[in-house]
N, C-alpha and C positions, 0 to 999 in steps of 0.2 A: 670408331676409334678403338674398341674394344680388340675387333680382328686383328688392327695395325700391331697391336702393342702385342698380341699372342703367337701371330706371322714373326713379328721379328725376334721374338725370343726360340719359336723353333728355328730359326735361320740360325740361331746361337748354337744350337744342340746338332748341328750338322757342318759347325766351321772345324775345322781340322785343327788341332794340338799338337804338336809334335816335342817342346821344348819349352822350360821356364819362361822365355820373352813372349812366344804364344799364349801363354796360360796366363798371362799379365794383362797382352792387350785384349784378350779374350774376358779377363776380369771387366777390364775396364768398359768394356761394352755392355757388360754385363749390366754394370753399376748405372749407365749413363740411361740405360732403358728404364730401368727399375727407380731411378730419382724420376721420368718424366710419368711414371706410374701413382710412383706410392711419394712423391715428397721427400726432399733430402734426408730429414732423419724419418727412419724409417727400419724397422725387423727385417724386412727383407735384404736390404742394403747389411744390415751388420752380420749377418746368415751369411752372407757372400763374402766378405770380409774375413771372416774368418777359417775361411778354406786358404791356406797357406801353402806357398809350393815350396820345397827345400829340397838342398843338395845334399848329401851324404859323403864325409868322408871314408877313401878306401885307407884299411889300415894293411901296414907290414908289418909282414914278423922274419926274422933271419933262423935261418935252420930247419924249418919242418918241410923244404920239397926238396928236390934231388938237386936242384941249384941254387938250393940256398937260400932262397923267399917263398913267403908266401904271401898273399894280397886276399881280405876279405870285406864284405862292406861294399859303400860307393853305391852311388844311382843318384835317383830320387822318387819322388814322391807323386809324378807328374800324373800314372794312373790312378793314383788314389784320389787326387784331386779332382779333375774330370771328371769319376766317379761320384762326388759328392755335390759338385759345382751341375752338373746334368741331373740327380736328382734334384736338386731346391729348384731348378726354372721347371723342371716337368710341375712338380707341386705351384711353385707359382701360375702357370698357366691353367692348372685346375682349381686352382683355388679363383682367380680372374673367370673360366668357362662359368662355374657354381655358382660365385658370389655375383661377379660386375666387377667396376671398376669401382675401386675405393675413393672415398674423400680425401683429398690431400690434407695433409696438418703438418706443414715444415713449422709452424710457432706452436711452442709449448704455452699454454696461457698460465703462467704462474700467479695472478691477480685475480681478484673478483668485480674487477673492473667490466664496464660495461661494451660491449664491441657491436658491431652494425657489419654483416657480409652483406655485400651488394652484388647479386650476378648479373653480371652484363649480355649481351646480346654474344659477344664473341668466348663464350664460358669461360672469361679471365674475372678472377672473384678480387675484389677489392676491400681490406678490413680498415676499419676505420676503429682505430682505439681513442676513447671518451674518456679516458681514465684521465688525462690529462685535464679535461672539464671537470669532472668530479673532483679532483683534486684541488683544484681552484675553487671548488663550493666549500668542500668543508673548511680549506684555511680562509674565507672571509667571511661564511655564517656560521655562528654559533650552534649549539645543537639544534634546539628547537628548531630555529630556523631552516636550518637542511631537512629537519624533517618532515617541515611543512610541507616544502616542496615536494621531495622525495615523496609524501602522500598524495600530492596532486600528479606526479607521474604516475605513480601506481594504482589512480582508478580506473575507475573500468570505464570513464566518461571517453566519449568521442575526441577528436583529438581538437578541431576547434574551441572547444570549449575549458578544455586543458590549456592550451595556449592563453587565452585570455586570464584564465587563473591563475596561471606561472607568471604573468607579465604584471599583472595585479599586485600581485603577493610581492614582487621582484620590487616593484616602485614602493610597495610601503616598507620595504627594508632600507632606500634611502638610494639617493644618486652614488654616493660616494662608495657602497658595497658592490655595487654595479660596475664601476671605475676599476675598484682593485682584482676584481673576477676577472674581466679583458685583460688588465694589465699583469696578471700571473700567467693566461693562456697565452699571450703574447710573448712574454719574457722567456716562457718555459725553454731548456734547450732541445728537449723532446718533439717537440714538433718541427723543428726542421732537421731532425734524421732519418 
């Protein structure tokens, strides 16, 4: 995958530019390789971004040539751009040769909440956020309570044995803490977006 994604950004560095709508959809290819790289938000994406193409007005003056006008100004900016738009993929592709390919991170984790990546067989990664379970502990056990738990997850014990402890500890907190914990996970509107 690695060659796919370096191939096709020298293919980028050899498409011809001639004009602002070029240098647009030429961005935009840019951008679309660079999200299947590095994940929608992303440094390299905003680096690209802010290579801007712009036009230039030409200004007149009346009197300074032999007929009367004179015109200064006008173009734009389309060499400079190219220029700075072809250094950041050459860096990208040396930074992919050197490094690899990076981790994706399109979610910002703003929580301390607990998360589970599962990689699949077809390297599509699936997060599972738990904060939504956590949330549900601490609004229907008390402190202690949650700590208990929270203690029997964080030992170091085998996980069967864990399991029996959590279920243990769960029953002697009472049917009805059990009831309201499902019925917060269930209600929440987070889990079905």
């Amino acid at each position: 995958m690695k060659t796919t994604y370096i191939d096709s950004l020298n293919k980028l560095l050899n498409e011809p530019i001639t004009d602002g709508t070029a240098f647009k959809v030429w961005k935009s290819k840019v951008i679309n390789i660079l999200t299947r790289i590095y994940g929608e938000k992303c440094n390299q994406i905003d680096q690209i971004n802010k290579v801007e193409y712009r036009t230039y007005r030409r200004i007149s003056t009346i009197g300074r040539k032999s007929n009367g006008y004179s015109s200064a100004g006008g173009g734009n900016n389309l060499e400079t751009c190219k220029t700075e738009g072809f250094a950041l993929i050459k860096g990208f592709i040396e930074e992919i040769e050197t490094y690899g390919l990076p981790e994706k991170n399109d979610k910002k984790q703003e929580n301390n909440g607990l998360n589970i990546v599962v990689n699949q067989t077809n390297s599509q990664q699936m997060t599972v956020s738990l904060n939504i379970f956590l949330s549900a502990l601490q609004d229907e056990l008390n402190g202690k309570q949650f700590k208990e738990i929270k203690g029997i997850i964080d030992s170091s014990e085998d996980e069967e044995p864990k399991k029996k402890k959590i279920i243990e500890k769960f029953k002697s907190f009472g049917i009805d803490v059990m009831t309201n914990i499902i019925a917060n996970i269930l209600t929440n509107p987070q889990i079905y977006s």
